[in-house]
N, C-alpha and C positions, 0 to 999 in steps of 0.2 A: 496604703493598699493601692497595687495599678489597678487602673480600669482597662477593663477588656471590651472591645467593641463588636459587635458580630461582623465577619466577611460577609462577601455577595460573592455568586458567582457572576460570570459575564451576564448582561443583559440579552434574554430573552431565551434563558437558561432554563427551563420547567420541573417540576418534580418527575415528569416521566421521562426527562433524558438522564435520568442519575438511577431509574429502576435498572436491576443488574440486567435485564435480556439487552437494555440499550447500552449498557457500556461492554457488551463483547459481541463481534460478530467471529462466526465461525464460516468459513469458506474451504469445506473438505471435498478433496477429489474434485472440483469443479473446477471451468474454463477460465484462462489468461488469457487476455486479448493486448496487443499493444502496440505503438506508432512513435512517432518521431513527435519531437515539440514536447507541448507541457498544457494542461489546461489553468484559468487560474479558476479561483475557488467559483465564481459567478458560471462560469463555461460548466463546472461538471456539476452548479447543481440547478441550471437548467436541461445539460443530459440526463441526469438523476430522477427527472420531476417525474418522468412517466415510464414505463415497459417500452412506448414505444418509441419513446425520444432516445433512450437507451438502446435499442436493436438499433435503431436509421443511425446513431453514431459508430456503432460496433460493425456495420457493416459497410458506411463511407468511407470510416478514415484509420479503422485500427484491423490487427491481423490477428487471426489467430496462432500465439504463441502455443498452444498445448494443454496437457492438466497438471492442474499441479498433483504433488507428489501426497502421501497420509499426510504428511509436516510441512505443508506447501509452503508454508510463508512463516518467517518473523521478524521482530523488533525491535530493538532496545535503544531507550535514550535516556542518554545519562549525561548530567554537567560535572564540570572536573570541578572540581573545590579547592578551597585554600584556606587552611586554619591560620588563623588569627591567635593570639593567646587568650581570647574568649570565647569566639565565634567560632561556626564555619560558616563558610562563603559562598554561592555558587557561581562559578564563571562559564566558562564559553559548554553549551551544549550541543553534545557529539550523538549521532542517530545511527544506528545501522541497522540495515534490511537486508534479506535475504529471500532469494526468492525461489524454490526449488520444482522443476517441472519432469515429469515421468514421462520414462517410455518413448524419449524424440529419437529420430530418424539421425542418422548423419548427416544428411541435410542441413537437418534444422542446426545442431551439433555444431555443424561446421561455421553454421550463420552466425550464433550467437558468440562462438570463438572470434571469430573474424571481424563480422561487418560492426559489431556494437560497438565497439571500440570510439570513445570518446564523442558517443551521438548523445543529448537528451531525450532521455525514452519515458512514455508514461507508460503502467500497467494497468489493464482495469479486469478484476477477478470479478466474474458474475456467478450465481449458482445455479439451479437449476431453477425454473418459473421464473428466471431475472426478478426477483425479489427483492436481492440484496447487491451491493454492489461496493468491491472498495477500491479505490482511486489509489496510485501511488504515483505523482504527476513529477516530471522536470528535475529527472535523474541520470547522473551516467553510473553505468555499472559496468563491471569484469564478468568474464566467465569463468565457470571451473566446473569441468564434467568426470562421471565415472559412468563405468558399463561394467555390463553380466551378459554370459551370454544367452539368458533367457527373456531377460526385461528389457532388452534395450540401452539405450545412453539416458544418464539423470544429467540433468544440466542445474548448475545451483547458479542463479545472478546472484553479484552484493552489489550493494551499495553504503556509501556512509559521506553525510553532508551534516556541516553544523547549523544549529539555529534551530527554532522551533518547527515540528512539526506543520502545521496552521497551513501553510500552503502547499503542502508534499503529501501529505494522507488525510484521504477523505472515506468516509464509511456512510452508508445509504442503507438504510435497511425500511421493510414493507415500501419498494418502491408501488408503488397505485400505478393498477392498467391503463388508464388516461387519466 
């Protein structure tokens, strides 16, 4: 008979980061802010730590991109695999993002066409009360918009970088007023 050992998760992993309100943040119709560069993990979770460390950085060093759209943002990360005549494998992991903002001006439209082109951008989604907040740091993305003519231009960013998540999305939820 194999012996089976119990996993761990990482250290310093708690029962209430695996309660479901902590494994999904939801950020609907709220503000995208964004800047040039990348934060590393230490940098956004000392912006994170409070309301107001989070406002003094939203309003030094990043802009306001917009709202996002009902479906403002998503996901996916998946490793490609390699079957084995036992196994499967998993090799190199592929991420992609999407980031969709309502109602921009031609302006804006025109910015995210043009200037973004091959900069690293972080985005940081806050919601209303800065509550919560998530991080998508030290990406280059493309643009791709459509219009109506009642609503405006949708601007939808992507992006897609391999390797783990861990340094590119951060999620902050009940951030504390000081």
């Amino acid at each position: 008979m194999m012996a089976v050992s119990k996993v761990m998760y990482p250290s310093g992993t708690t029962a209430g980061d695996l309660d479901f309100d902590s494994l999904l943040a939801f950020f609907d119709g709220k503000d995208v802010y964004f800047g040039a560069g990348k934060y590393t993990k230490e940098e956004a979770d000392a912006i994170c730590a409070t309301k107001e460390a989070l406002a003094a950085e939203l309003s030094a060093n990043l802009e306001l991109a917009g709202e996002l759209d009902e479906k403002g943002w998503k996901a996916e990360s998946k490793p490609a695999t390699f079957k084995t005549r036992n196994f499967l494998l998993e090799g190199r992991r592929t991420t992609t993002m999407e980031i969709t903002l309502a109602g921009m001006s031609n302006r804006q439209k025109s910015y995210f066409e043009k200037d973004i082109k091959q900069k690293t951008l972080t985005f940081v989604f806050v919601d209303d009360g800065s509550e919560n907040a998530l991080l998508i740091t030290g990406c280059k993305w493309i643009c791709e918009w459509s219009g109506e003519a009642d609503k405006g231009f949708t601007v939808v960013l992507k992006t897609e970088f391999a390797g783990t998540t861990d340094d590119k999305v951060m999620v902050y939820k009940g951030i504390p007023a000081a």
